[in-house]
C-alpha positions as CSV (number, residue, x, y, z in Angstrom):
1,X,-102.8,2.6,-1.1
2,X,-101.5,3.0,2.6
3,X,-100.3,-0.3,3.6
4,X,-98.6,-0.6,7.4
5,X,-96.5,-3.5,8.1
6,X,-95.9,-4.3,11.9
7,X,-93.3,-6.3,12.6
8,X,-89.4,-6.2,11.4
9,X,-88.7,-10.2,11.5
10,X,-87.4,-12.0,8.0
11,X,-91.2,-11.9,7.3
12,X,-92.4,-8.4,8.0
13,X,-89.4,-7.1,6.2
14,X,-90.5,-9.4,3.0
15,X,-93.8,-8.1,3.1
16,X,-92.6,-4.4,3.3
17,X,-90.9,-5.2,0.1
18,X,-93.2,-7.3,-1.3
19,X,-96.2,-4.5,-0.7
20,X,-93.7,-1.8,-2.4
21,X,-92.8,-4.2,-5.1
22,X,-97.1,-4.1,-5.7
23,X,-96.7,-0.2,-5.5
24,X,-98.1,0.5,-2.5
25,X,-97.0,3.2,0.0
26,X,-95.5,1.5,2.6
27,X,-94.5,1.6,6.1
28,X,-92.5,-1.1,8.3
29,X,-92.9,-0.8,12.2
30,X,-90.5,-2.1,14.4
31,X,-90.4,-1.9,18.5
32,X,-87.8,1.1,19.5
33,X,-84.8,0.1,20.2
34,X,-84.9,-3.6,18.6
35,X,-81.9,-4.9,16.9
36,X,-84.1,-5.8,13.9
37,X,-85.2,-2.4,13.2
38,X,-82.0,-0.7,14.6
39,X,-80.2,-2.4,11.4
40,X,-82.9,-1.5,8.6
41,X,-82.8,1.6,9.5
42,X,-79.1,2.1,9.0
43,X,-78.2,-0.5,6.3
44,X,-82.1,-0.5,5.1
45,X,-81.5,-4.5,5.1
46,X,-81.4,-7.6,6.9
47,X,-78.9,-9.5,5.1
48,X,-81.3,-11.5,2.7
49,X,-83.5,-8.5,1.7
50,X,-82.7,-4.7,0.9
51,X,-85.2,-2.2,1.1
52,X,-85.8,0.3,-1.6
53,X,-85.1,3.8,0.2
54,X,-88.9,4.9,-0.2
55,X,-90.3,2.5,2.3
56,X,-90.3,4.0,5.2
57,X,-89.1,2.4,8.5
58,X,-89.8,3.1,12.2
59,X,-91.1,2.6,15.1
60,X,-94.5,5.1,15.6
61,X,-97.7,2.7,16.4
62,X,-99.9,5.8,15.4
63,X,-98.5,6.4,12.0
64,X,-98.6,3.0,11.5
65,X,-102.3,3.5,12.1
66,X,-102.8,6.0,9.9
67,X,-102.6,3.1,6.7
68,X,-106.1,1.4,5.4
69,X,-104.4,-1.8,5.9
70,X,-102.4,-2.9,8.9
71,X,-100.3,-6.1,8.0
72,X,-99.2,-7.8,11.0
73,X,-95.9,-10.3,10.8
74,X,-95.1,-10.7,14.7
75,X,-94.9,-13.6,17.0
76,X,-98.6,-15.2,17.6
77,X,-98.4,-14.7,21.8
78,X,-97.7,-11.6,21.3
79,X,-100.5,-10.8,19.0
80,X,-102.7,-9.9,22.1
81,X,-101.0,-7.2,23.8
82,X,-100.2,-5.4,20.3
83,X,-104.1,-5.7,19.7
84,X,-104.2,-3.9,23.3
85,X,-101.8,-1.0,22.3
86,X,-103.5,-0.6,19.1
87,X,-107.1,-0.4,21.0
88,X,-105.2,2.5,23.6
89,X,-104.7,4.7,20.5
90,X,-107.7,4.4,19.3
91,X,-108.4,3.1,15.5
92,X,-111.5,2.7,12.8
93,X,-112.3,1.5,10.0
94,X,-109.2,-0.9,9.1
95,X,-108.5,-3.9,7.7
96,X,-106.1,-6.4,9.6
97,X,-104.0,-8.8,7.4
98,X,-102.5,-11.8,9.8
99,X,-99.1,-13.0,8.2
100,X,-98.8,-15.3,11.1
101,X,-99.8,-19.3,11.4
102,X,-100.4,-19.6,14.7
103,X,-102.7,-20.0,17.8
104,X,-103.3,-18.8,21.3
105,X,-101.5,-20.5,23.7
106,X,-103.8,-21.1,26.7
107,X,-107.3,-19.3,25.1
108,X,-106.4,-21.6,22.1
109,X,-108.1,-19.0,19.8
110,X,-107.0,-18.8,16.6
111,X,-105.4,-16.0,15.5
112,X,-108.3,-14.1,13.9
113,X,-110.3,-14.5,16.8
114,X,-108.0,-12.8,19.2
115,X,-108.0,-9.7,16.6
116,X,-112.0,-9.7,16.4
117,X,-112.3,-8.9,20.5
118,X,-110.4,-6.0,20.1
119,X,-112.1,-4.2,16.4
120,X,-115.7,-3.1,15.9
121,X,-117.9,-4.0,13.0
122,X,-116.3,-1.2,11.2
123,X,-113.2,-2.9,10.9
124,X,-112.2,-6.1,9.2
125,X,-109.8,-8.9,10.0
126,X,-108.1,-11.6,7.1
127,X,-105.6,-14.1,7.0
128,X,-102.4,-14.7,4.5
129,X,-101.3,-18.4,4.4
130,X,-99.6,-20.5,2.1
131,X,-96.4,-21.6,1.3
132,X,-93.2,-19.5,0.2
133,X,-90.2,-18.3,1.7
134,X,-88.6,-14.5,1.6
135,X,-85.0,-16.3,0.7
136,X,-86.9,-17.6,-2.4
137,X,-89.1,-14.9,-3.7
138,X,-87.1,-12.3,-3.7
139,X,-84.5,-14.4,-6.2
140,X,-87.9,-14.4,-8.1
141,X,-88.9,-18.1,-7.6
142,X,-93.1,-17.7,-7.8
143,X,-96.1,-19.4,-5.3
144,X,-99.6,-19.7,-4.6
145,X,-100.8,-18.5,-1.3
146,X,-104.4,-18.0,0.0
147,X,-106.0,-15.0,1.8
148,X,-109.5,-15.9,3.5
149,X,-111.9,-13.5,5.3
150,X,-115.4,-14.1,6.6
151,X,-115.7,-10.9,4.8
152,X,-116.4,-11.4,1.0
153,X,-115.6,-7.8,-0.2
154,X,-112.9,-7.2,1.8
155,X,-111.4,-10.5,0.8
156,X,-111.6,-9.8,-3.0
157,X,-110.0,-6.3,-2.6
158,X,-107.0,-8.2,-0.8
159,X,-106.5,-10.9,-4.0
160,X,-107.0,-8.3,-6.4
161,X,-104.5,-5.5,-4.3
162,X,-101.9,-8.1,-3.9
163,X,-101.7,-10.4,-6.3
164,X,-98.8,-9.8,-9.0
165,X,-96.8,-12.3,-11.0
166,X,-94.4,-14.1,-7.9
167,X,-97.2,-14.4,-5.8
168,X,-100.6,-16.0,-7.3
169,X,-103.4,-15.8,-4.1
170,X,-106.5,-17.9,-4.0
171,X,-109.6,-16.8,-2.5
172,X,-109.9,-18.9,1.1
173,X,-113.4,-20.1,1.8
174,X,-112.9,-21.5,5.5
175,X,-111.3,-19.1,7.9
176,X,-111.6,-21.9,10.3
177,X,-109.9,-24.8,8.7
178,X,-107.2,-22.5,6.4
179,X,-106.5,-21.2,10.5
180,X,-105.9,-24.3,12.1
181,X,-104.4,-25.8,8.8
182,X,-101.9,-23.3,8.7
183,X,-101.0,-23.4,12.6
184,X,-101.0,-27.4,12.5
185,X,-98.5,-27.9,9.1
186,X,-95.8,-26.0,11.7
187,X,-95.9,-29.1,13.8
188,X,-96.1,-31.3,11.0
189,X,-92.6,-29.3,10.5
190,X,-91.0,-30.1,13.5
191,X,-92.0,-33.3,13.5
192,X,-90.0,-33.4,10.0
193,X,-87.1,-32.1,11.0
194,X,-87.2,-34.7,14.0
195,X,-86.8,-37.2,11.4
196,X,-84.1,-35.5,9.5
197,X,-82.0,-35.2,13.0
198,X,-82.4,-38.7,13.6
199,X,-82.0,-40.0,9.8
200,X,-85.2,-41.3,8.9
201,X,-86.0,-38.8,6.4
202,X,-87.8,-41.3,4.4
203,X,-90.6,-41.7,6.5
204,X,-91.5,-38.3,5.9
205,X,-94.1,-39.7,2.8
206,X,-95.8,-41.4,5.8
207,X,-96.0,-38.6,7.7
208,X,-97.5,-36.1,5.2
209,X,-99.9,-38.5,4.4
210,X,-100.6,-39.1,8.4
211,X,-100.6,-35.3,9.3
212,X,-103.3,-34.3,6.7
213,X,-105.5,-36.9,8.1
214,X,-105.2,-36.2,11.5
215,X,-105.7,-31.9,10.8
216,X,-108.4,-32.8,8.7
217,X,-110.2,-34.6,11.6
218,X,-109.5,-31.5,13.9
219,X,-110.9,-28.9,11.7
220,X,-114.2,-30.8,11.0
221,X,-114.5,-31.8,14.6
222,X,-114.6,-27.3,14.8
223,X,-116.6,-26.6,12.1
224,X,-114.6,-26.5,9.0
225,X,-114.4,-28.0,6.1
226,X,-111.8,-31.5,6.3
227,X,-111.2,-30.7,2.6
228,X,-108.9,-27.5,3.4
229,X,-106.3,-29.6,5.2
230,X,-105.5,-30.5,1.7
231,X,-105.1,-26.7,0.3
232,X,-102.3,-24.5,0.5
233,X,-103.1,-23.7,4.2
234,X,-101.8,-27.5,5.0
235,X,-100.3,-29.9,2.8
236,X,-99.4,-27.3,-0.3
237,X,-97.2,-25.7,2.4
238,X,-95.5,-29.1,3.3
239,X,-92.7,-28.3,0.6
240,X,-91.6,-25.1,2.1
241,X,-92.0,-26.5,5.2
242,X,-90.8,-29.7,5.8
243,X,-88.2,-29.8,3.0
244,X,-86.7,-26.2,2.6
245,X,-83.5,-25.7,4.1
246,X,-85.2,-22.4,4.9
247,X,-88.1,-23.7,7.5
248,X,-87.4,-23.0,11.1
249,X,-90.0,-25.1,12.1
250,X,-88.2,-28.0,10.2
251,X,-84.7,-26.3,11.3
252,X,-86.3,-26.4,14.8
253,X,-87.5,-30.1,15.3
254,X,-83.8,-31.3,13.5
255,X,-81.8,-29.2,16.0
256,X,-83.8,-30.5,18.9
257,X,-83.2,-34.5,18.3
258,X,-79.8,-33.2,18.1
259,X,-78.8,-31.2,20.8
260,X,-78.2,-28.1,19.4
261,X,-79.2,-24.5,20.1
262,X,-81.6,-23.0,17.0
263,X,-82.7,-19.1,18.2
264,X,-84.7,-18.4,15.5
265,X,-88.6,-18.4,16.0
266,X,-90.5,-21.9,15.2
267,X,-94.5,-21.2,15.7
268,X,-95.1,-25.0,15.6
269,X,-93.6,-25.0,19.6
270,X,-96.9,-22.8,20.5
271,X,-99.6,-24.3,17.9
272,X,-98.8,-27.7,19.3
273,X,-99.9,-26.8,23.0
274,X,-103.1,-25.8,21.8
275,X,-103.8,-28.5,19.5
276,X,-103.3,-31.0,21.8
277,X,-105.6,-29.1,24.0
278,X,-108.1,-28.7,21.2
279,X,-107.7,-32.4,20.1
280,X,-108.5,-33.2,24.3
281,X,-111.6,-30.7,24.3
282,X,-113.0,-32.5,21.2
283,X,-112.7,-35.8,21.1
284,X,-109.8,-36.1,18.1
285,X,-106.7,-37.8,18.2
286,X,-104.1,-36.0,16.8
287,X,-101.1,-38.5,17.0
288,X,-98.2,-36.7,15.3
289,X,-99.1,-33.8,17.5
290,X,-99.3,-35.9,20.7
291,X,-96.0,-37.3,19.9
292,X,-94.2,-34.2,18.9
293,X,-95.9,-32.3,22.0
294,X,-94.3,-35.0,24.0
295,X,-91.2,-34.6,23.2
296,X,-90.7,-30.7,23.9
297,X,-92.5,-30.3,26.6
298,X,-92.6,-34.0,28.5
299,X,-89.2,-35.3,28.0
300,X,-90.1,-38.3,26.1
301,X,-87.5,-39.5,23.8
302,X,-88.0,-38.5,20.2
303,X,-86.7,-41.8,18.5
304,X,-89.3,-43.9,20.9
305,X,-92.1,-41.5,20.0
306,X,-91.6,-41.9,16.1
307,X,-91.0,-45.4,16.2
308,X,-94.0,-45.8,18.5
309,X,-96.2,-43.2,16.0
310,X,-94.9,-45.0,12.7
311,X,-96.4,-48.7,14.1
312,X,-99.8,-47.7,14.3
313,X,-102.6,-49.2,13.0
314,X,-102.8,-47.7,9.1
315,X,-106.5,-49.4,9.2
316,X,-107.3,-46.7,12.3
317,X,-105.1,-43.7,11.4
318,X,-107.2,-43.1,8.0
319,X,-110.5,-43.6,9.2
């Protein structure tokens, strides 16, 4: 079929060539003018993945909705005003596949939600999650990922479409907690890498164990199920992301504690904002969150934050 990709970053580029791979006609959108797309189209790669020369690449928003499926890998803020160009040129009956794990910043919608304002009931919004890196897959190394939709059909026509033998998909079954599962394991991530930067690697047992806790509280507390914290949306995406030397959330929350400049996009500096608001609205405490939103954006100190989050009460944290 007609699958669109929008988005030129490590991940849109990986899906491009993970959609071909699945032989699919594809097309990779890229803003004009962008350094991103400025390189694929001359080299047809980014320096970790080459493109085969029959996906095409450029940067027309209207042929990119002239595909079934619109796969969107761009930044979560900016998944709004996209939405906004897309509703401009007009668009029916699609199907909107979010590659991003993210939320709002100030609506704290999750990602899906923001799409639905902006699509009729002709149209159909799902979500990708789960752990894997482009680095890995396309040296062949397999995972499991999940797609969820509160659409049944349109869910099982995305498994069946995409699965192939590097990537085994699951079928989701709750958009809200494989959402806010997958936004939350990016701070889980920086708080990692925090730990790397300062040495205390080791205690990152007690805070995998901590963090699914605390997201599972979060998603029951908005309606879904506490169990998917512990799916591939959440802790089966810890690996990839608070271990791989390939995780810029990880990469992120290291570099921080340390003083140096990291560039690349880290989600988890978003999703935190709004899960500490989320957490505040509802009544949760989320205390890696609190502590890891407290350090990027109140100045407290990282070391006195961990050591303060690592002497709680283990009696309160798991009830």
């Amino acid at each position: 079929m007609k699958i669109s990709v929008i988005g030129c970053g490590r991940w849109g580029v990986f899906l491009a060539w993970y959609l071909n791979r699945c032989r699919n006609s594809v097309y990779l959108y890229g803003r004009a003018g962008s350094d991103k797309l400025l390189k694929l189209q001359n080299e047809r790669t980014n320096g970790t993945i080459t493109l085969d020369q029959e996906i095409a690449v450029g940067s027309d928003l209207k042929r990119a909705l002239e595909s079934e499926v619109i796969v969107i890998a761009i930044a979560s803020q900016g998944l709004r005003s996209l939405m906004q160009e897309l509703k401009k040129i007009g668009f029916s009956h699609k199907t909107f596949v979010l590659c991003m794990k993210g939320l709002e910043v100030g609506s704290n919608k999750r990602l899906s939600e923001v799409v639905r304002e902006y699509i009729d009931n002709d149209s159909a919004v799902a979500v990708w999650l789960g752990p894997g890196h482009p680095e890995d897959f396309v040296k062949g190394i397999p995972n499991c990922m999940v797609i969820d939709s509160d659409n049944q059909q349109v869910k099982e026509f995305l498994v069946d479409s995409f699965s192939s033998d590097l990537i085994r998909f699951y079928y989701g079954n709750d958009l809200i907690g494989n959402e806010i599962g997958a936004a939350a394991k990016n701070v889980i991530g920086i708080a990692a890498g925090m730990l790397d930067g300062m040495r205390l690697s080791s205690l990152k047992g007690g805070l995998m164990s901590r963090g699914t806790r605390e997201i599972a509280r979060l998603i029951k507390a908005l309606g879904g199920s506490e169990l998917s914290a512990y799916g591939l949306c959440h802790l089966g995406d810890y690996e990839a992301t608070l271990f791989s030397p390939h995780s810029h959330n990880r990469r992120y929350g290291e570099a921080f504690v340390k003083g140096e400049r990291f560039d690349a996009l880290a989600e988890g500096c978003y999703a935190v904002k709004a899960l500490v608001r989320l957490a505040e609205q509802n009544n949760v405490e989320l205390p890696i969150c609190t502590a890891v939103n407290a350090v990027l954006y109140e100045g407290k100190s990282a070391s006195e934050m961990m050591q303060a989050l690592f002497q709680r009460s283990l009696k309160k944290e798991f009830l």
